[in-house]
C-alpha positions as a printed NumPy array, in Angstrom:
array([[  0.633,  57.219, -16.845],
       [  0.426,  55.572, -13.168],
       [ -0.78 ,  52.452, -15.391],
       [  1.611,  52.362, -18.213],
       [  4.457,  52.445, -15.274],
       [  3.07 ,  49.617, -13.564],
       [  2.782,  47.559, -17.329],
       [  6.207,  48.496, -17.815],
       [  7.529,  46.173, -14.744],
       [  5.744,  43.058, -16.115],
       [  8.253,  40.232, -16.705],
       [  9.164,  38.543, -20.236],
       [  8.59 ,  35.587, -20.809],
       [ 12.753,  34.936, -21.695],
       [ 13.132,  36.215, -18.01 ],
       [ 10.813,  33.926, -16.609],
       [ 12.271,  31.16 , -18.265],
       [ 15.547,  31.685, -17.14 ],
       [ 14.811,  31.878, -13.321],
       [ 16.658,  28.506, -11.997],
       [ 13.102,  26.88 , -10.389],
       [ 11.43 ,  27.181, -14.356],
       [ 15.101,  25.624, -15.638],
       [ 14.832,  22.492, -13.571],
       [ 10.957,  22.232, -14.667],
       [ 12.108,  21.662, -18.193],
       [ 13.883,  18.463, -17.334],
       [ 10.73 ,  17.193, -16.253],
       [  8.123,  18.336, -18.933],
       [  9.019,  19.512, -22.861],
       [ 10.576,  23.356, -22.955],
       [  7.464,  25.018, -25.168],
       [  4.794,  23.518, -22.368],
       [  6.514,  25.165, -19.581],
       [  6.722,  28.394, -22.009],
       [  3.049,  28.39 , -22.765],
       [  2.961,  28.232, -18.642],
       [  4.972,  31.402, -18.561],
       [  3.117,  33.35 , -21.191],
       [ -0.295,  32.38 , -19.496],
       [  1.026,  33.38 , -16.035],
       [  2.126,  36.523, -17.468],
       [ -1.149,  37.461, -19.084],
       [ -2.732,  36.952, -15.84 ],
       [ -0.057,  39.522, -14.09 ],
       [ -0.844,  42.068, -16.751],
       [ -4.588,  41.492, -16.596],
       [ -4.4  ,  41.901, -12.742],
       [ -2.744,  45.193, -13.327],
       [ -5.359,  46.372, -15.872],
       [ -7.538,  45.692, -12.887],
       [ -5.928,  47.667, -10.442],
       [ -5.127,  44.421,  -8.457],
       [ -0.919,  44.526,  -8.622],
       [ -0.554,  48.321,  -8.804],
       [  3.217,  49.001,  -7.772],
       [  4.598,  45.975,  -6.698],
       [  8.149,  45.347,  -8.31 ],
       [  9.528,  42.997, -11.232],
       [ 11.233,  41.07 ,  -8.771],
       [  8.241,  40.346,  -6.857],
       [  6.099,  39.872, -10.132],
       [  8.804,  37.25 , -11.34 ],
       [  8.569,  35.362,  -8.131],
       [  5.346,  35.391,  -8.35 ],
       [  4.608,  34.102, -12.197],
       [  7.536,  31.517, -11.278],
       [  5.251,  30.344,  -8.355],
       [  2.311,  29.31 , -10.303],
       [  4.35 ,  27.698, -13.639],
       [  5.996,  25.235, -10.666],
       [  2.542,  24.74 ,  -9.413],
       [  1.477,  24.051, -12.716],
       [  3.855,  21.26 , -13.98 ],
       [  4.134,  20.139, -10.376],
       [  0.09 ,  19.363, -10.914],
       [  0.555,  17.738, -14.168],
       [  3.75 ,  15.494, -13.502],
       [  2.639,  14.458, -10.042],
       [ -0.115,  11.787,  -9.549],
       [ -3.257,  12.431,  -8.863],
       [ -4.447,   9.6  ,  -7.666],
       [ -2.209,   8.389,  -4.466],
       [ -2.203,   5.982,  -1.908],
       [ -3.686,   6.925,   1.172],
       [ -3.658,   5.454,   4.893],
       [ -7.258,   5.438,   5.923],
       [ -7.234,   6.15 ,   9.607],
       [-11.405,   7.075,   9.535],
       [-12.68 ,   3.313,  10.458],
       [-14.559,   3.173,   7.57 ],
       [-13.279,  -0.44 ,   5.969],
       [-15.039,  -0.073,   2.375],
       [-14.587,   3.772,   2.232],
       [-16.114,   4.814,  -1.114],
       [-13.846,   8.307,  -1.254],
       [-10.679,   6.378,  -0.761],
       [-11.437,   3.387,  -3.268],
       [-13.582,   0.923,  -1.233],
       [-11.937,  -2.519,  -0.477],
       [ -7.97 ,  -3.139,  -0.779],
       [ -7.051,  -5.521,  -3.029],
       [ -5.632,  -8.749,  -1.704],
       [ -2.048,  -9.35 ,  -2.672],
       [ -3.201, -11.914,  -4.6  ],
       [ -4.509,  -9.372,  -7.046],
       [ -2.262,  -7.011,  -6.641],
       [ -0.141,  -9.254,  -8.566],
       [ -2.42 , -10.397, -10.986],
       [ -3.137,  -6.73 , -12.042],
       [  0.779,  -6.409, -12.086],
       [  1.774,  -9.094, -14.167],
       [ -0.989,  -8.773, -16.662],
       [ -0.422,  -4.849, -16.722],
       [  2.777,  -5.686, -18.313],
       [  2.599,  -7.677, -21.273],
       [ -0.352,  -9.059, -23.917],
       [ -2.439, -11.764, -22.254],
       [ -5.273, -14.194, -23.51 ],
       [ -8.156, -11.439, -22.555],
       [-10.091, -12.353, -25.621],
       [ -8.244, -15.478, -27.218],
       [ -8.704, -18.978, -26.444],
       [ -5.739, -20.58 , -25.47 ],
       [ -6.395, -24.102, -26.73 ],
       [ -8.326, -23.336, -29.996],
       [ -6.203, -20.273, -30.705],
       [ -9.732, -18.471, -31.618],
       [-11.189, -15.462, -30.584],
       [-12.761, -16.286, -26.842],
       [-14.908, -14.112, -24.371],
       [-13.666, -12.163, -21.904],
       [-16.49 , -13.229, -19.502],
       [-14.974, -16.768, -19.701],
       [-12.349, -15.699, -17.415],
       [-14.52 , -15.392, -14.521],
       [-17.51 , -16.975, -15.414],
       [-17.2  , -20.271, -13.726],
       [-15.607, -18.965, -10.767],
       [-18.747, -16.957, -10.406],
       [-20.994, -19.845, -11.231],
       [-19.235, -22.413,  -8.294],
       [-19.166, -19.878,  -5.742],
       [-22.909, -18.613,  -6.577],
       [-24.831, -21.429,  -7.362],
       [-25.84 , -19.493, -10.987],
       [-25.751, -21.036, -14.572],
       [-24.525, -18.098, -16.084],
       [-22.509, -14.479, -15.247],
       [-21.473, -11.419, -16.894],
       [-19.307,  -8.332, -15.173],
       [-19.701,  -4.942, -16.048],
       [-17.649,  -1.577, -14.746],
       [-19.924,  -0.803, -11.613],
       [-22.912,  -2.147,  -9.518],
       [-25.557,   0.72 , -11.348],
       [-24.34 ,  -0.731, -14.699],
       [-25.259,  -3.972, -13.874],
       [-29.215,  -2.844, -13.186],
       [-29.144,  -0.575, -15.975],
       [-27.826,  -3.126, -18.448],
       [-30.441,  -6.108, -17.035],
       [-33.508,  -3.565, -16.916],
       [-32.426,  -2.511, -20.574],
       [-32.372,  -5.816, -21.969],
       [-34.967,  -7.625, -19.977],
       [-37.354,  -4.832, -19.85 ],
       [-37.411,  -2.602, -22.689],
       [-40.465,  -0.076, -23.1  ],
       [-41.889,  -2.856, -20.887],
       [-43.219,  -2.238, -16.538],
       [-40.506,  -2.718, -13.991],
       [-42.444,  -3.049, -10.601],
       [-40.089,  -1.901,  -7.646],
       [-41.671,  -1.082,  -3.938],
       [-41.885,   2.123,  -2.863],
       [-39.631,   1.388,   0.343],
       [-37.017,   0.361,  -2.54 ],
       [-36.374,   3.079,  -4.62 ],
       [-33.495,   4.032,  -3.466],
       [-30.207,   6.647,  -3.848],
       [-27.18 ,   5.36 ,  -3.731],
       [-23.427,   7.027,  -3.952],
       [-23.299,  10.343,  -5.691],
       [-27.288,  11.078,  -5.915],
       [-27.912,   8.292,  -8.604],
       [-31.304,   7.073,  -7.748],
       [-33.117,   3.631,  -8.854],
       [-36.042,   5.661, -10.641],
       [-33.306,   7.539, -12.681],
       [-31.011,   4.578, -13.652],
       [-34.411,   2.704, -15.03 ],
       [-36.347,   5.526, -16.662],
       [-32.267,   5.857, -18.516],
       [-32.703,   2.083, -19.131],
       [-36.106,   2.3  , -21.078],
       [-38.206,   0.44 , -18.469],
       [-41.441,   2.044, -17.242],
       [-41.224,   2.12 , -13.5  ],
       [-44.258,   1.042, -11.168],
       [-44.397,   2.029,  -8.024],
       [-45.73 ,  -1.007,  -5.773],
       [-47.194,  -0.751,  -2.23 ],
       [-46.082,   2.   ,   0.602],
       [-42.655,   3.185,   1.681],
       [-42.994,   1.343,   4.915],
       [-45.504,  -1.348,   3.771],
       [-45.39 ,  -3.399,   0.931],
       [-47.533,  -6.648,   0.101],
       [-47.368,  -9.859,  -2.095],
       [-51.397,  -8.494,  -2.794],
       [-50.082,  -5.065,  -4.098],
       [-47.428,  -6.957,  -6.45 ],
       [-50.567,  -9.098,  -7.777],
       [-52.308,  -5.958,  -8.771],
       [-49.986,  -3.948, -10.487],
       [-49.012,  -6.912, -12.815],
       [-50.415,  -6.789, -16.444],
       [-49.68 ,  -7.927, -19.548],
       [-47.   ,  -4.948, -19.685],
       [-45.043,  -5.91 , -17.088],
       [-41.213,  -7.002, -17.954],
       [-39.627,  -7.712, -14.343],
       [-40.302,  -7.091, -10.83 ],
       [-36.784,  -5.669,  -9.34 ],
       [-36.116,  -6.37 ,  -5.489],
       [-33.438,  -3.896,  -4.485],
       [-32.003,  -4.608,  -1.413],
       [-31.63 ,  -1.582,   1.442],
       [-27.721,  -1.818,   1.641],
       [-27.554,   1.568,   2.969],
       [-30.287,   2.366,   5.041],
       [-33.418,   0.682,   7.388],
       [-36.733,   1.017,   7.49 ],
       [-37.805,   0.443,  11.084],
       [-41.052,  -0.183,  13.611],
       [-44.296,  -0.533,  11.661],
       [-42.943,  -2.521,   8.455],
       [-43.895,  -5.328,   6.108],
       [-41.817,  -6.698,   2.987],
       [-42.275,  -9.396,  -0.087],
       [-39.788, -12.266,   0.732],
       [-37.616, -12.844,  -2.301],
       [-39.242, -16.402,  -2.689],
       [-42.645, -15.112,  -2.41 ],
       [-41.643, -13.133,  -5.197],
       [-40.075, -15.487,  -7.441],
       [-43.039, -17.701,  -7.12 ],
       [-45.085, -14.964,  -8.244],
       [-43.169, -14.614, -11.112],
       [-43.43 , -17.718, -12.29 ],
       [-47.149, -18.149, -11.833],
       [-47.61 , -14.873, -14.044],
       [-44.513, -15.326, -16.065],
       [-42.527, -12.334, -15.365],
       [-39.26 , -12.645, -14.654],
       [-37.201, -11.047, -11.156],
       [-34.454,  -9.449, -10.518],
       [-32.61 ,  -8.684,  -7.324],
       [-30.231,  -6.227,  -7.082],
       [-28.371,  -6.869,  -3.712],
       [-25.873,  -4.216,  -4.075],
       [-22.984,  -5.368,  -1.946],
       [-23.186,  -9.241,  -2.438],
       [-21.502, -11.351,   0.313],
       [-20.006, -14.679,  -1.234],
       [-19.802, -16.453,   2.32 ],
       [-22.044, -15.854,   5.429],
       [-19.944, -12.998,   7.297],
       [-21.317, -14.918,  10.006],
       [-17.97 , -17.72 ,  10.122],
       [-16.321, -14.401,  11.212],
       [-18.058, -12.879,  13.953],
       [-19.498, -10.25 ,  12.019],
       [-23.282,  -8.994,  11.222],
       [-25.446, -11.144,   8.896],
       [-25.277,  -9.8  ,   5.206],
       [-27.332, -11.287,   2.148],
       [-25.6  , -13.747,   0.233],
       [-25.24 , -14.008,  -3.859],
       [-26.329, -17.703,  -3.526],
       [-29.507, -17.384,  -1.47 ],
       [-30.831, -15.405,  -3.458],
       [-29.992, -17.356,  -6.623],
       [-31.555, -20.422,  -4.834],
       [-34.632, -18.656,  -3.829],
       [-34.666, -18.182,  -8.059],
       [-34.176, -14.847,  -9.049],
       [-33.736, -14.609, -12.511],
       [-31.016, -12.002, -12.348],
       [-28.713, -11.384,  -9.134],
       [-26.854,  -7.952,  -9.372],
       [-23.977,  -7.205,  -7.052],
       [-20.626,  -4.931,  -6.805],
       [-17.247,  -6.337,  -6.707],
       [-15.635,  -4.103,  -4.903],
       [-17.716,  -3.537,  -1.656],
       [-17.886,  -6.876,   0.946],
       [-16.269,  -9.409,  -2.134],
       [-13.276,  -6.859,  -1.855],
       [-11.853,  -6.885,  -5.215],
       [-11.614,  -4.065,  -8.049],
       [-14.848,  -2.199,  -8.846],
       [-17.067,  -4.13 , -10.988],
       [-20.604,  -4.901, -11.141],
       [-21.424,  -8.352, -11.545],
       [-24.528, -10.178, -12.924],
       [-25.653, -13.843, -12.301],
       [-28.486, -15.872, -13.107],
       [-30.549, -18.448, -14.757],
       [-28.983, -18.594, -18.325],
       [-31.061, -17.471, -20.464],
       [-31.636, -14.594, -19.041],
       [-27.856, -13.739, -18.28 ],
       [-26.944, -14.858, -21.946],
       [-29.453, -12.393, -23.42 ],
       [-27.944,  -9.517, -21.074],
       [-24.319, -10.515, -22.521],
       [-25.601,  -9.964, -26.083],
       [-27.205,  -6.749, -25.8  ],
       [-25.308,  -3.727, -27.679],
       [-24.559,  -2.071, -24.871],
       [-22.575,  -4.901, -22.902],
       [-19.073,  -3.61 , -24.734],
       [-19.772,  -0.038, -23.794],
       [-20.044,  -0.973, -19.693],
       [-17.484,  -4.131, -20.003],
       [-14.078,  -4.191, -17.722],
       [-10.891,  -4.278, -19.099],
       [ -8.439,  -6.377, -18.708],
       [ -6.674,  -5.097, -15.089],
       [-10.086,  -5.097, -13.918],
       [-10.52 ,  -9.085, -15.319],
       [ -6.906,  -9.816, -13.313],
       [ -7.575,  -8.418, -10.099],
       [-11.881,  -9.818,  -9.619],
       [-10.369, -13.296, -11.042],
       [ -7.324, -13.789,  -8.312],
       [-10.01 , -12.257,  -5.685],
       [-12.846, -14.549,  -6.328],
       [ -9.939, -17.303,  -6.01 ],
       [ -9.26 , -16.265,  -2.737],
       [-13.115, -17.507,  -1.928],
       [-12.403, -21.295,  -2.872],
       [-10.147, -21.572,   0.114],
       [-12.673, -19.796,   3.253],
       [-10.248, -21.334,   5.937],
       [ -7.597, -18.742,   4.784],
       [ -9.671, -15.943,   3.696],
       [ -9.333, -13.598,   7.433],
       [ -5.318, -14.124,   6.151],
       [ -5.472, -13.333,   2.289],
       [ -8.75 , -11.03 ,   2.283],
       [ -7.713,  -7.66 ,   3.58 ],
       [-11.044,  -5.965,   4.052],
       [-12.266,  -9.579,   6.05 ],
       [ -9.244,  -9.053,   7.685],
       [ -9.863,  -5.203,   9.376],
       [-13.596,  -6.304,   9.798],
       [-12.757,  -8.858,  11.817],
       [ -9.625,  -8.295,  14.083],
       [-10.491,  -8.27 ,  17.554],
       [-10.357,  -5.049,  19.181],
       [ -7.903,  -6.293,  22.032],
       [ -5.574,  -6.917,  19.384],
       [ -6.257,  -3.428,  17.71 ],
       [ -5.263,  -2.061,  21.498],
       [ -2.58 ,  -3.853,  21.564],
       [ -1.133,  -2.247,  18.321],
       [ -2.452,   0.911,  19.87 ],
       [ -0.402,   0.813,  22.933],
       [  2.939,  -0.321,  21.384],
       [  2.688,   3.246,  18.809],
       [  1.525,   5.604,  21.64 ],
       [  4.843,   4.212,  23.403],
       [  6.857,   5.36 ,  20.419],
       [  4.767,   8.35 ,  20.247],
       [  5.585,   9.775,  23.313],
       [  8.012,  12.773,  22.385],
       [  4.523,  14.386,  20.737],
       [  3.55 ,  15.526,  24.318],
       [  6.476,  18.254,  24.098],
       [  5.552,  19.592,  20.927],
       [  1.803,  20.179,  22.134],
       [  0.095,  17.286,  21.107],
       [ -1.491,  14.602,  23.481],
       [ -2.354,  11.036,  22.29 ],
       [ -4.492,   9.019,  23.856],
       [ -5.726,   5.517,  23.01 ],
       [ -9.472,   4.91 ,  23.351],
       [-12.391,   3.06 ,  22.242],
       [-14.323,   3.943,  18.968],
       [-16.955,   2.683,  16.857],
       [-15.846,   1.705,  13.225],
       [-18.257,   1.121,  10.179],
       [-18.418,  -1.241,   7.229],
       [-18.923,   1.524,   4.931],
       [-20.177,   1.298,   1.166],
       [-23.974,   0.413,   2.389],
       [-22.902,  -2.859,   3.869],
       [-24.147,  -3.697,   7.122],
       [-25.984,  -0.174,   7.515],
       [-26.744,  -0.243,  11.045],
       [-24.231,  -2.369,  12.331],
       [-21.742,  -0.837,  14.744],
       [-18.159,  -2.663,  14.797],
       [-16.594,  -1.862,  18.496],
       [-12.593,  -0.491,  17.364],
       [ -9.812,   1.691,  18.872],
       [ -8.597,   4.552,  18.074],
       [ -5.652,   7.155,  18.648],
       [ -6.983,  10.291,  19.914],
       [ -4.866,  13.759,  19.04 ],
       [ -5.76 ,  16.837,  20.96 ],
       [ -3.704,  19.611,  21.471],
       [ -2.592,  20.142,  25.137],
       [ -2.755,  23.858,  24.934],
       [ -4.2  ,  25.9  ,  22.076],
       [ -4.693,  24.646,  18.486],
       [ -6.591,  24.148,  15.542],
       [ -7.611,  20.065,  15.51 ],
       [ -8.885,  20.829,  11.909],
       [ -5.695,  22.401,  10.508],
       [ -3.359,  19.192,  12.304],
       [ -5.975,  16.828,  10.071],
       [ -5.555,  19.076,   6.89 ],
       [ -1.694,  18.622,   7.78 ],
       [ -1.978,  14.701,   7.647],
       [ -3.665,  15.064,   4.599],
       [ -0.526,  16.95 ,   2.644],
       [  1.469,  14.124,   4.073],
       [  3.321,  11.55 ,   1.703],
       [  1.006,   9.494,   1.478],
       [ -1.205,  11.24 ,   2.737],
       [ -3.352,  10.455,   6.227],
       [ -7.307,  10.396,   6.426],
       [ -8.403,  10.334,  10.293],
       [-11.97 ,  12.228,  11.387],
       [-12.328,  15.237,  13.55 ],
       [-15.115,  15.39 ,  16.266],
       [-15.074,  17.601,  19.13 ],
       [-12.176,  19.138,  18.782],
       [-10.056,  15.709,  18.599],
       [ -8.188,  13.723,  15.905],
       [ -9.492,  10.316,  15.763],
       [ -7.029,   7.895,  13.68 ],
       [ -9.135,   4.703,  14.155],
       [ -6.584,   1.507,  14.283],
       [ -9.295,  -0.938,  12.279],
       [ -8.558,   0.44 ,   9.012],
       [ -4.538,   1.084,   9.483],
       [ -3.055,  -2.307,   8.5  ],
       [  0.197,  -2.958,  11.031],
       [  2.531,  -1.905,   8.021],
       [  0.524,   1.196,   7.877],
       [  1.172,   2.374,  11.555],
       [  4.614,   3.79 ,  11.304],
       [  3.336,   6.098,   8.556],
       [  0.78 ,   7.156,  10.523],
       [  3.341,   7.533,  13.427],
       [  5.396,   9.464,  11.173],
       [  2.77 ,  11.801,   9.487],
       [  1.897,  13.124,  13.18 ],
       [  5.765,  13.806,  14.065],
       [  5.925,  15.948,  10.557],
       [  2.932,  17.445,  11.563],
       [  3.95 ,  18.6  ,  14.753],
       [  7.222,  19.882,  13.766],
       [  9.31 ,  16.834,  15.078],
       [ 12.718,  15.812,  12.772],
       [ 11.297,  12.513,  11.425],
       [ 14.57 ,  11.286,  10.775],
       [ 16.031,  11.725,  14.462],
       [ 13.785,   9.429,  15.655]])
């Protein structure tokens, strides 16, 4: 009886529907969607019930309720997922918040293409079909030093697609100290037992010779693969193959090589007061037969893997099967095209190349930003929060530059009495747009190399909403 009485409170569906908040929903999504909302809310009330969960509570509160979560619901659906975000963590090429910013350059490339038809696969002065790869290809070629190039959707597709094509049921030897993971536990050994190469395990984690390479050739082998470290270091009692030492290997026994560099710098990082990083171009001088690289790490366009090369081997990749299920689209085409551009002109790149840019910037300038917000910032200090300016360490992020440590400043957010650090971040993070700093020792770090100078008023603003301070007044 108890039960039936508490069934007998459980809202319709017309009821639902007619509450104001589920109204207004139906101007943003069609009528039977926000229904089928209702209906499934209202199951989950009655099997709640059934299971002794909502015992006695009353219609009005069971409305309320069921309203809640169909608002939550289309508010999920008709609300982007995917936002822009201020990073405020120091990491430049941040893989959880998209890696490298695109340069306005291809911002607007990816804007006006977006739009409208374009020439993606026709050729403008024969009117014929044309290839895609065209687009970029000798952009590639001039910067790189290669004969040929192809781009694929990400870095991993790039080895998978050369190993499957160049090395088919044949040996792929790869060092020990090279078999790497990278983002998202996808490991080397994994991508190339997918690819159909046999993998061969060559020398020592910490010790690998030119002698060990010599031995574990046969008549099976397809390609040795050199995978650069890009997100770790092996340290103290070491030895390596040079790439050269490598290629010249190769062509003494006739197999070909491939390096897979990972990030792939297109100018020596060097020009800008930064860490050394491997560039595309030595290694296609030293003669690798394949170069593998992502677009959107240390290049800083969209993500992308790209392949370059001798051209044979590079024109065989481009023909295998599975080069139209890993191709790019066109956006993707738009925004690596105007990016590589920006790489013809290096005089201007610290002013067109935002990720260059943040690497780069001197940390007295990054104070002086600092200074002129905690100025403006000042009000914080009588709603609890202290700011402070001080120096950090930032990171190139995205397994460039592993060990490198890039001096940076920072605003510091502690609470001046009592308060939970870790709830003010999750604040900043339900911000519009939304605010990604790092917690350590119960402090808010917002580190200034990442936050471009537009960005710093949002940042400003996110902490007075957090802290309970009329945004607008200000």
């Amino acid at each position: 009886m108890a039960e039936q009485a508490n069934l007998s409170v459980i809202p319709s569906v017309d009821s639902v529907m007619a509450e104001p908040e589920v109204r207004a929903l139906c101007e943003r999504c069609d009528q039977p969607l926000v229904a089928r909302f209702a209906r499934e809310e209202i199951h989950a009330v009655r099997q709640s019930i059934l299971a002794g969960d909502a015992m006695g509570e009353s219609r009005d509160k069971l409305v309320a309720r069921v309203t809640y979560r169909v608002c939550l619901r289309v508010e999920r659906l008709t609300e982007p997922g995917l936002k822009r975000v201020v990073n405020a963590t120091g990491i430049v090429l941040h893989t959880n918040l998209g890696r490298a910013p695109l340069a306005d350059a291809a911002s607007r490339a990816v804007a006006g293409i977006a739009s409208g038809y374009s020439n993606l696969e026709a050729d403008l002065e024969s009117g014929r079909r044309g290839s895609r790869t065209a687009l970029v290809e000798e952009l590639l070629c001039v910067l790189t030093g290669a004969e040929a190039a192809a781009v694929v959707n990400n870095n991993a597709a790039a080895v998978l697609l050369t190993l499957n094509t160049l090395c088919l049921g044949k040996e792929a030897l790869v060092s020990r100290g090279e078999l790497i993971e990278i983002g998202d536990s996808f490991r080397i050994p994994e991508i190339m037992e997918r690819s159909g190469a046999v993998l061969v395990e060559v020398g020592t984690t910490n010790r690998t010779h030119l002698r060990d390479y010599e031995a574990a050739l046969t008549d099976r082998a397809g390609l040795m693969l050199a995978v650069h470290p890009s997100n770790y270091r092996v340290m103290g009692f070491t030895a390596a193959v040079s790439l050269p030492e490598l290629v010249a290997l190769g062509e003494r026994r006739g197999v070909a090589v491939v390096h897979d560099l990972g990030g792939g710098a297109l100018v020596d990082m060097g020009e800008f007061g930064l860490p050394h990083e491997p560039l595309v171009s030595e290694s296609v001088a030293a003669g690798a037969d394949v170069v593998t690289f992502s677009a959107d790490k240390v290049l800083g366009g969209p993500q992308a893997g790209i392949l370059v090369g001798r051209g044979d081997a590079v024109r065989r990749i481009r023909q295998n099967p599975l080069m139209r299920a890993l191709r790019c689209g066109k956006l993707t085409y738009a925004a690596l095209a105007a990016t590589l551009r920006l790489f013809l002109n290096r005089k201007e790149l610290l002013r067109t190349h935002p990720a260059l840019a943040m690497l780069a910037e001197p940390v007295s300038s990054l104070k002086r930003r600092g200074r002129r917000s905690l100025a403006r910032l000042s009000r914080l200090h009588d709603s609890g929060l202290r700011v402070e300016l001080v120096d950090s360490i930032a990171q190139t992020g995205s397994g460039a530059m592993p060990l490198e440590e890039i001096a940076s400043a920072a605003l510091c957010v502690s609470f001046v009495n009592d308060g939970s650090v870790t709830d003010l971040a999750a604040r900043l993070r339900s911000n519009d747009p939304p605010v990604f700093g790092y917690v350590r020792d119960d402090r808010l770090f917002l580190d200034l190399r990442t936050v471009a100078s537009g960005e710093l008023r949002l940042v400003e603003a996110a902490l007075r909403r957090a802290a309970g301070i009329d945004v607008e007044s200000t």
